[in-house]
MMTF fields as JSON, N, C-alpha, C and O atoms, coordinates in Angstrom:
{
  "mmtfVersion": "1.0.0",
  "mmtfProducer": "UNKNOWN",
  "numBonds": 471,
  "numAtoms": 472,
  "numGroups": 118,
  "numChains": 1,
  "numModels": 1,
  "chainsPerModel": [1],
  "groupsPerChain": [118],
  "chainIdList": ["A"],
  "bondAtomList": [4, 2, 8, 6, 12, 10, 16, 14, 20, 18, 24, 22, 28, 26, 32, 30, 36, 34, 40, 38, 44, 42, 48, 46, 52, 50, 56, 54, 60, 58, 64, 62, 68, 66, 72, 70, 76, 74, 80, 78, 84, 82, 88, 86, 92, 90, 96, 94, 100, 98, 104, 102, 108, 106, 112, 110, 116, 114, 120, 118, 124, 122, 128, 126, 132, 130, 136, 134, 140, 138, 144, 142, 148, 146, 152, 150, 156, 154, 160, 158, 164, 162, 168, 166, 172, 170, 176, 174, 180, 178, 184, 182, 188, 186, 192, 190, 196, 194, 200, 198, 204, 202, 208, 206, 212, 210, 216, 214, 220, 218, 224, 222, 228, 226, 232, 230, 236, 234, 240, 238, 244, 242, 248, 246, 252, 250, 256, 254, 260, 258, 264, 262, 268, 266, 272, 270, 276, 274, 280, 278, 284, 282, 288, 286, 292, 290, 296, 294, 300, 298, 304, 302, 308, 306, 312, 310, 316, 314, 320, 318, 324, 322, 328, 326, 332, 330, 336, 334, 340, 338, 344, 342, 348, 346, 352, 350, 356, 354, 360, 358, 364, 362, 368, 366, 372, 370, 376, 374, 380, 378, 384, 382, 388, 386, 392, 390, 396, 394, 400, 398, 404, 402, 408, 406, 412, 410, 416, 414, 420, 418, 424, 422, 428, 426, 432, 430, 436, 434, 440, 438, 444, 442, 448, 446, 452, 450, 456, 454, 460, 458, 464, 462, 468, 466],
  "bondOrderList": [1, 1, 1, 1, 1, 1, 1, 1, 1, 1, 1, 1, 1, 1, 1, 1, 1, 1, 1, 1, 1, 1, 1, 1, 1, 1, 1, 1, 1, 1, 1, 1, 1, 1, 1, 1, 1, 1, 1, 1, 1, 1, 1, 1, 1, 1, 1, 1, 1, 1, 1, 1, 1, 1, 1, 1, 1, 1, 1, 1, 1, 1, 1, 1, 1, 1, 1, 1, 1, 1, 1, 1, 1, 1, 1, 1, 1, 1, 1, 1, 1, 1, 1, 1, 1, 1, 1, 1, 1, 1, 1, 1, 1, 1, 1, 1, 1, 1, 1, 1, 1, 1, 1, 1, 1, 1, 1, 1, 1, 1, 1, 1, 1, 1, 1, 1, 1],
  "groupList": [{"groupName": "UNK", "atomNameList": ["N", "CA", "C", "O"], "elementList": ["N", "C", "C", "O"], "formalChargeList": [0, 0, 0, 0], "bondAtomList": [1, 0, 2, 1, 3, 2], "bondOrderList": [1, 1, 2], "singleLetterCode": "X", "chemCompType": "L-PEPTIDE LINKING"}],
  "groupTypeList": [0, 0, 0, 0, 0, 0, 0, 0, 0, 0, 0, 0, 0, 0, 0, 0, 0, 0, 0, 0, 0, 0, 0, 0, 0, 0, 0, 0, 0, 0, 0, 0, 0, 0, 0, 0, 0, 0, 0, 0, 0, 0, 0, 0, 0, 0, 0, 0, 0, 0, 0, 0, 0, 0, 0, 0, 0, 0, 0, 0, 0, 0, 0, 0, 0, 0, 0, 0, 0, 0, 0, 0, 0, 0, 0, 0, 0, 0, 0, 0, 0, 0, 0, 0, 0, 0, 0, 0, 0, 0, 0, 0, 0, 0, 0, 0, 0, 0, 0, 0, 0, 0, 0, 0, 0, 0, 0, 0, 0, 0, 0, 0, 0, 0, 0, 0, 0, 0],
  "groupIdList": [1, 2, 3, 4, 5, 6, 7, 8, 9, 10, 11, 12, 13, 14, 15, 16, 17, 18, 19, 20, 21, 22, 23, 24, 25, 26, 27, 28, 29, 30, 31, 32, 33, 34, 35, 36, 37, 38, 39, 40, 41, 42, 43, 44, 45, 46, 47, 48, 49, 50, 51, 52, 53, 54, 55, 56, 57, 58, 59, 60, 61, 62, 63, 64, 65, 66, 67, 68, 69, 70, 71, 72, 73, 74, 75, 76, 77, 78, 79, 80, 81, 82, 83, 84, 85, 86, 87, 88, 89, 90, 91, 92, 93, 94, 95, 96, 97, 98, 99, 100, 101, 102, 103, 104, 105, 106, 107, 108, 109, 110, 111, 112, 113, 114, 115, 116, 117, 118],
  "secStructList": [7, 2, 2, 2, 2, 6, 7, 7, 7, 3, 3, 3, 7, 7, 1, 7, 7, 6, 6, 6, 6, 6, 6, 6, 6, 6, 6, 1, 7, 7, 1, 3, 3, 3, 7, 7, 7, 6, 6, 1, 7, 7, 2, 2, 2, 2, 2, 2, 2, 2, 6, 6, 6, 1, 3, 3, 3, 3, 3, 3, 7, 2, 2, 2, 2, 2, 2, 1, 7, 2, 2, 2, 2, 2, 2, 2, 2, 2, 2, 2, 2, 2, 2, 2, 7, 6, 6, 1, 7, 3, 3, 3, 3, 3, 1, 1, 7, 7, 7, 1, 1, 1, 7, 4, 4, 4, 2, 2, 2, 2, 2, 2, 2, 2, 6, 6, 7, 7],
  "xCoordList": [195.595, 196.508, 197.934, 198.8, 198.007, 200.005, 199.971, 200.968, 198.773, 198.704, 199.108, 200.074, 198.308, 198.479, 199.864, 200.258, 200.477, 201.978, 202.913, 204.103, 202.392, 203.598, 204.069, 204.68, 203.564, 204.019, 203.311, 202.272, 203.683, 202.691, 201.998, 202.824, 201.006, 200.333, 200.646, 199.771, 201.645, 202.097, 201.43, 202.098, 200.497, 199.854, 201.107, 201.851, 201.027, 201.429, 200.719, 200.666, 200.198, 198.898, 199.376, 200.142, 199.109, 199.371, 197.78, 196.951, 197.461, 196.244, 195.435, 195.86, 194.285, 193.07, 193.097, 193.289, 192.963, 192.265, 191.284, 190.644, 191.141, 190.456, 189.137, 188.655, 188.717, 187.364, 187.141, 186.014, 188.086, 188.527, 189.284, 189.12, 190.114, 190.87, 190.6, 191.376, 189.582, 188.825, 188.17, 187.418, 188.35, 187.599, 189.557, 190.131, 190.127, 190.899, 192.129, 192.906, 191.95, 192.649, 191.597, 191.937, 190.635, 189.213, 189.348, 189.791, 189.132, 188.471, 189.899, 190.174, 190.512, 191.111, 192.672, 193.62, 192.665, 193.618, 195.195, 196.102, 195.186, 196.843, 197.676, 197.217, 198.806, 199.361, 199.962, 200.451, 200.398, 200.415, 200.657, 201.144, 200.486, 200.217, 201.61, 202.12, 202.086, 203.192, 202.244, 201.244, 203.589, 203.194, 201.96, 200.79, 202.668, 201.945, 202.17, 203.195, 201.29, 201.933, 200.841, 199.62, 201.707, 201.189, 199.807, 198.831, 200.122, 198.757, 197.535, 196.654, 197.351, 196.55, 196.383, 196.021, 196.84, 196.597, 197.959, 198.217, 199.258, 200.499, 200.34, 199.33, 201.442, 200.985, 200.574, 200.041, 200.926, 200.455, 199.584, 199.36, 198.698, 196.616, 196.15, 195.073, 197.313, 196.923, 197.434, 197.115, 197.948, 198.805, 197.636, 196.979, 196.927, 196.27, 194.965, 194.436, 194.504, 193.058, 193.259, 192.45, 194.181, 194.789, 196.191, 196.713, 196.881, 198.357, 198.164, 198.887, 197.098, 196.591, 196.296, 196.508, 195.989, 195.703, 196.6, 196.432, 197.413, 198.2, 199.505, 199.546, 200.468, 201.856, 201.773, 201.099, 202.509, 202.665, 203.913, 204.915, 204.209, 205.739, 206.091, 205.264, 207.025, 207.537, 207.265, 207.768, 206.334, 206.083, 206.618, 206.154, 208.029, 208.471, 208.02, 208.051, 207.537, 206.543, 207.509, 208.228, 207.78, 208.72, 208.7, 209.779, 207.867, 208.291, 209.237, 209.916, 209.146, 209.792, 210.885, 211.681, 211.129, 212.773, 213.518, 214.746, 212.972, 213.137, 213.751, 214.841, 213.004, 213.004, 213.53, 214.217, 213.637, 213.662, 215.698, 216.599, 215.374, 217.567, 217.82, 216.948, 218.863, 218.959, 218.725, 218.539, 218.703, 218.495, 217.282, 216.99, 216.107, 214.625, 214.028, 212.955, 214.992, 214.579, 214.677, 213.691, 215.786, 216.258, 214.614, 213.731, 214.778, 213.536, 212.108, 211.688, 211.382, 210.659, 210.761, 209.947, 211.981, 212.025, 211.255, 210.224, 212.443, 212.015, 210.468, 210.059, 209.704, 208.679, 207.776, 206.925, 208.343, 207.473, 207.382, 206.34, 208.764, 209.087, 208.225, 207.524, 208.704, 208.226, 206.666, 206.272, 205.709, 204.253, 203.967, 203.151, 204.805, 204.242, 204.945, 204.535, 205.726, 206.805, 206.059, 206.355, 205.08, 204.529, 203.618, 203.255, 203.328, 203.084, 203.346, 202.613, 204.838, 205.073, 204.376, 203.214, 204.813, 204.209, 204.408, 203.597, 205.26, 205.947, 207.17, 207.819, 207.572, 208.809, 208.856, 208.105, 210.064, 210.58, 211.32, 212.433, 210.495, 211.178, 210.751, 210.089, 211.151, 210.306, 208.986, 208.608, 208.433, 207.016, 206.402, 205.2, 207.158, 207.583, 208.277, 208.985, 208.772, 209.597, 211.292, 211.442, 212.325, 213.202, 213.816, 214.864, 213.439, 213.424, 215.286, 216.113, 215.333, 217.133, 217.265, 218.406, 216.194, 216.026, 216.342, 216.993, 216.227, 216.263, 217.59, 218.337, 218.044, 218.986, 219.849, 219.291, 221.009, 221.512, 221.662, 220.676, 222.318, 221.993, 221.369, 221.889, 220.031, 218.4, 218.402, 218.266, 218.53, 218.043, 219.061, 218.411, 220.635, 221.543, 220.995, 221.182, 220.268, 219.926, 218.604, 218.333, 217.915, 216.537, 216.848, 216.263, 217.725, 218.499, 219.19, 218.651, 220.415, 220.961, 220.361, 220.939, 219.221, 217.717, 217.166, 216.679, 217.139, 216.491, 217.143, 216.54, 218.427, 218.937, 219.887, 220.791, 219.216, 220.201, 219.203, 219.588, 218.13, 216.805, 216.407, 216.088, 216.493, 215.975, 214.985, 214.407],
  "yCoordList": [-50.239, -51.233, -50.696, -51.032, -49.954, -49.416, -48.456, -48.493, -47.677, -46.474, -47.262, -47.021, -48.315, -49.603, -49.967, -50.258, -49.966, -50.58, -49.243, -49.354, -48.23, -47.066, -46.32, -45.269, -47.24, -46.661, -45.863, -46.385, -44.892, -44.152, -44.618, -44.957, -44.72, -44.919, -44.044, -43.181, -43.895, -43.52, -43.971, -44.876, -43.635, -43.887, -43.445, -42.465, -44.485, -44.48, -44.601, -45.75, -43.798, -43.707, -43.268, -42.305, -43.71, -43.115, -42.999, -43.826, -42.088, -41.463, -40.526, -40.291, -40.012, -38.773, -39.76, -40.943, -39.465, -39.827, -38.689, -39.094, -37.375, -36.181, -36.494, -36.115, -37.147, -37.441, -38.353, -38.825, -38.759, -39.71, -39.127, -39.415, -38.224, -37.564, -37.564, -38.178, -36.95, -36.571, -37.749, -37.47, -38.789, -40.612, -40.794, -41.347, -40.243, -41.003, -41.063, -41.974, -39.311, -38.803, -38.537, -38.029, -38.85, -38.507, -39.996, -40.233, -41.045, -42.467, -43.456, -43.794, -43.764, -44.328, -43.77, -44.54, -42.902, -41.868, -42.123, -42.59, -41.666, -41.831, -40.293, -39.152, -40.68, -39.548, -39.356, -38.243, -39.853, -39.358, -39.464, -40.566, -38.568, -39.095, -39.016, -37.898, -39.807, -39.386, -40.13, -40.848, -39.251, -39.295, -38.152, -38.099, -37.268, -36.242, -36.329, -36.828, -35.88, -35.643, -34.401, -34.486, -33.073, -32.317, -32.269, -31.52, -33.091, -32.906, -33.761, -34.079, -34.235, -35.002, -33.65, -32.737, -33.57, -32.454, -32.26, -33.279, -31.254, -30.279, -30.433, -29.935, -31.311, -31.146, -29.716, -29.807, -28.51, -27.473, -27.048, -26.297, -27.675, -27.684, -28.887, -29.06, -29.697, -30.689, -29.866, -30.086, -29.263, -28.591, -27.768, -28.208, -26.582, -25.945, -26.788, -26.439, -27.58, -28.696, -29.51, -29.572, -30.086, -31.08, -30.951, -31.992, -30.006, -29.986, -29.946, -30.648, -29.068, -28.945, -30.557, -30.816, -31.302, -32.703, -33.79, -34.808, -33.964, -34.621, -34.608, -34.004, -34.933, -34.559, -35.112, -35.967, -34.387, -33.999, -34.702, -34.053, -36.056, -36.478, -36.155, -36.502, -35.616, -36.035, -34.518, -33.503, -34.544, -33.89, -32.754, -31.79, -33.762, -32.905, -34.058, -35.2, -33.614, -34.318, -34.77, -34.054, -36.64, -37.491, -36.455, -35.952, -36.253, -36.045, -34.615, -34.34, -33.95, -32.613, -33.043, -32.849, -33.904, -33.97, -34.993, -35.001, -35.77, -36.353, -35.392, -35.668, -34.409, -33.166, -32.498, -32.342, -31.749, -30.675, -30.504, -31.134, -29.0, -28.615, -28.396, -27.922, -28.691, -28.34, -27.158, -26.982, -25.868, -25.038, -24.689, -24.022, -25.05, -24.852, -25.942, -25.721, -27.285, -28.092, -27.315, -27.298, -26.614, -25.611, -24.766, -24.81, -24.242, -23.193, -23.533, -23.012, -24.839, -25.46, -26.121, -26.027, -26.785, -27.111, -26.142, -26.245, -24.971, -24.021, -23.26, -22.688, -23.314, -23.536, -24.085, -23.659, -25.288, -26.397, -26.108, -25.973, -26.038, -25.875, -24.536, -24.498, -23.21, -22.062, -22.335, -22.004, -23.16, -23.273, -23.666, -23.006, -25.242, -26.26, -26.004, -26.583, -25.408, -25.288, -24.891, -25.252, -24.159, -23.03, -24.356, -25.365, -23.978, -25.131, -26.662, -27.466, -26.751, -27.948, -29.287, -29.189, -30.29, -31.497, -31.715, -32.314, -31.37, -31.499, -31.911, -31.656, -32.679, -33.36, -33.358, -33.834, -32.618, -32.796, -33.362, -33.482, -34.11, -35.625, -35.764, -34.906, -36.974, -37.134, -37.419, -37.792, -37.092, -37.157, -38.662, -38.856, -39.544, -40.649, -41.934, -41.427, -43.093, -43.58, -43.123, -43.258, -42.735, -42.222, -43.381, -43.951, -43.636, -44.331, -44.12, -43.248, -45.449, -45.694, -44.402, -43.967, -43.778, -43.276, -42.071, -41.433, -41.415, -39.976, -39.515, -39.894, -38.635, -38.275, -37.9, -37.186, -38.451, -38.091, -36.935, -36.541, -35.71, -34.844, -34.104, -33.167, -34.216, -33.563, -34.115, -33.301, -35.363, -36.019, -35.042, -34.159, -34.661, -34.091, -32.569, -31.74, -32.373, -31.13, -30.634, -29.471, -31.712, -31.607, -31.854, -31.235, -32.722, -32.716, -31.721, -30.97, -31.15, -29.944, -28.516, -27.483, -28.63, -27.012, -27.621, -26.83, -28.742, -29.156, -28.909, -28.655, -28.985, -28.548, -27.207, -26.889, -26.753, -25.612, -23.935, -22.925, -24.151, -22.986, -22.77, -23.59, -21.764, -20.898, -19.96, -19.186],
  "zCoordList": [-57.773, -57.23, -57.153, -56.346, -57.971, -58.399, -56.773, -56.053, -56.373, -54.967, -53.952, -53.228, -53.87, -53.079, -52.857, -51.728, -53.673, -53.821, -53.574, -53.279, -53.692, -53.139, -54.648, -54.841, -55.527, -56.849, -58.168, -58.572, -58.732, -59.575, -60.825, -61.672, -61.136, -62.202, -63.394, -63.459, -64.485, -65.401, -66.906, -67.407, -67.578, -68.945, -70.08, -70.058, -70.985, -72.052, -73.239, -73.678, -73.836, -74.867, -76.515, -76.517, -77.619, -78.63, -79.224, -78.843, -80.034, -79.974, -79.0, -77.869, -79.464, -79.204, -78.174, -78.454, -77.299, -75.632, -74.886, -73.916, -75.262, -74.903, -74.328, -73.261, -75.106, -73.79, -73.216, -73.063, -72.814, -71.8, -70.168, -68.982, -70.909, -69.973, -68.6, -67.867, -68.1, -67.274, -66.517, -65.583, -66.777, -66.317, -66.168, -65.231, -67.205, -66.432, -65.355, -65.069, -64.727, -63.952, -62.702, -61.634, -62.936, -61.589, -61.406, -60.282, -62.089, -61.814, -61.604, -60.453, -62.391, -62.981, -62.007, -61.853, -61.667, -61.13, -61.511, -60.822, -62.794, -63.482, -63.065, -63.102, -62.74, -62.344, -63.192, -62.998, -64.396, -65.374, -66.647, -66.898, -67.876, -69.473, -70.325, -70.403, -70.791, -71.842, -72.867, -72.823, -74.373, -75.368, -75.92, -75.543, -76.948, -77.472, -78.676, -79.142, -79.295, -81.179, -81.463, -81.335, -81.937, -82.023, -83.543, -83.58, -84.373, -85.002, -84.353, -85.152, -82.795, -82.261, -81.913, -82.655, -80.067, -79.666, -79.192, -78.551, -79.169, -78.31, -77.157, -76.662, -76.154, -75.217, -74.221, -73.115, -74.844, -74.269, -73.923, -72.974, -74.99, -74.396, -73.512, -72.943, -73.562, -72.201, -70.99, -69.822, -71.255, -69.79, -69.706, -68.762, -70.338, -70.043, -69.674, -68.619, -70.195, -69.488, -68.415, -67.49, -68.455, -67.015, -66.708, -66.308, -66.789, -66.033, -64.675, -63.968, -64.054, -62.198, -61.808, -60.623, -62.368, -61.91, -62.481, -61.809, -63.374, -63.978, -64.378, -65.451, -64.086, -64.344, -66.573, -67.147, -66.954, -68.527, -68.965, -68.667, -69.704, -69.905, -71.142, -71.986, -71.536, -73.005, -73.619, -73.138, -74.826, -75.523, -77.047, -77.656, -77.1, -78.566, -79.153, -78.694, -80.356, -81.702, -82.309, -83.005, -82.074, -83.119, -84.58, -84.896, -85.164, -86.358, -86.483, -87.472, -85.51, -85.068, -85.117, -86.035, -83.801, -83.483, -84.607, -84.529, -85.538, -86.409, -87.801, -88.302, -88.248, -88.997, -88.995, -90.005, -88.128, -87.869, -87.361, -86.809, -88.153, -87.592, -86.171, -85.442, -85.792, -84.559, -84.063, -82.859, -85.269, -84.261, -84.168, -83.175, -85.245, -85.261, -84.03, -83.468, -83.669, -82.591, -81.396, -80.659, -81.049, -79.867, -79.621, -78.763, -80.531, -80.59, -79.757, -78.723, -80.776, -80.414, -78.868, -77.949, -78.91, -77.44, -76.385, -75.721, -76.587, -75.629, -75.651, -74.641, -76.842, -76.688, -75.678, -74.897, -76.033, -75.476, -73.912, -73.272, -73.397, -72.081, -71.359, -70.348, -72.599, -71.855, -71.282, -70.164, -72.533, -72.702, -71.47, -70.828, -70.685, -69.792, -68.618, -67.612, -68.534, -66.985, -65.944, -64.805, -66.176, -64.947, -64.234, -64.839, -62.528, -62.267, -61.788, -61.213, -62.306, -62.495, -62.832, -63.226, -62.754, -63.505, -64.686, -65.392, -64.997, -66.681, -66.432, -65.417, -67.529, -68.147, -69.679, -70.53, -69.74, -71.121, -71.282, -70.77, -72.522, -73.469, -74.75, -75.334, -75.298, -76.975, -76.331, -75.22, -77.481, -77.398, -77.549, -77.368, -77.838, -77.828, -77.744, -78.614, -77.557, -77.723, -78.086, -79.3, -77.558, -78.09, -79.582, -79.279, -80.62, -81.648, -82.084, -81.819, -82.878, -83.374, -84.46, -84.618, -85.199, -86.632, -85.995, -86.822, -84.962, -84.507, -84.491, -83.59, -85.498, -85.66, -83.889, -83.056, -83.688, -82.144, -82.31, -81.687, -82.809, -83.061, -82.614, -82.008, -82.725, -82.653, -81.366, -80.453, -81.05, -79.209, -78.764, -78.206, -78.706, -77.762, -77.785, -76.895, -79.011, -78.842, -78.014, -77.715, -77.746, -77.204, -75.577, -74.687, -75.384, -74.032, -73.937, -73.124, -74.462, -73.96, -73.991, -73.651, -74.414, -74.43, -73.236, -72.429, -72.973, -71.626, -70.4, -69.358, -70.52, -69.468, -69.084, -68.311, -69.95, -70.151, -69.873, -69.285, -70.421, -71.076, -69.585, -68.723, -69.558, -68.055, -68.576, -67.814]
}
């Protein structure tokens, strides 16, 4: 119904969805998944199983950007980015909800590796 209307079907999921995936970018046809938490699965192995069919949102691990120093966040960022860029269909963001508790800090730092990391 959202194709119908001109507009994209965007999933917002917390939890394992993995064998689902596949029903729900063939059937279901979401263009695309946010929300990752790397002890589920990184979104980097979603990029490698469905990045060709699915655009990738978000993906630094709340508890990362929560944790973690700015400059071990930098790092990771660019991680994240180097892993999912190829291709396109990726967006880097929190891996979740941008939450009040997240040090600003860590968010300016996950935004300015975002726009900055070539």
């Amino acid at each position: 119904m959202t194709h119908e209307k001109g507009v994209l079907y965007l999933l917002h999921n917390c939890g394992r969805i993995d064998s689902i995936m596949d029903d729900l970018i063939d059937d279901v046809k979401i263009d695309g998944k946010h929300s990752y938490e790397d002890s589920i699965t990184p979104i980097w192995e979603y990029k490698k199983r469905w990045g060709q069919k699915t655009a990738l949102l978000g993906g630094v691990d709340m508890d990362k950007l929560i944790r973690y120093t700015p400059d071990k966040l930098r790092a990771y960022v660019r991680t994240i980015i180097s892993k999912c860029r190829e291709g396109g269909r990726f967006a880097i963001g929190g891996g979740n909800s941008i939450a009040s508790y997240i040090p600003i800090e860590n968010y300016l730092t996950m935004v300015d590796t975002a726009l900055t990391y070539r």
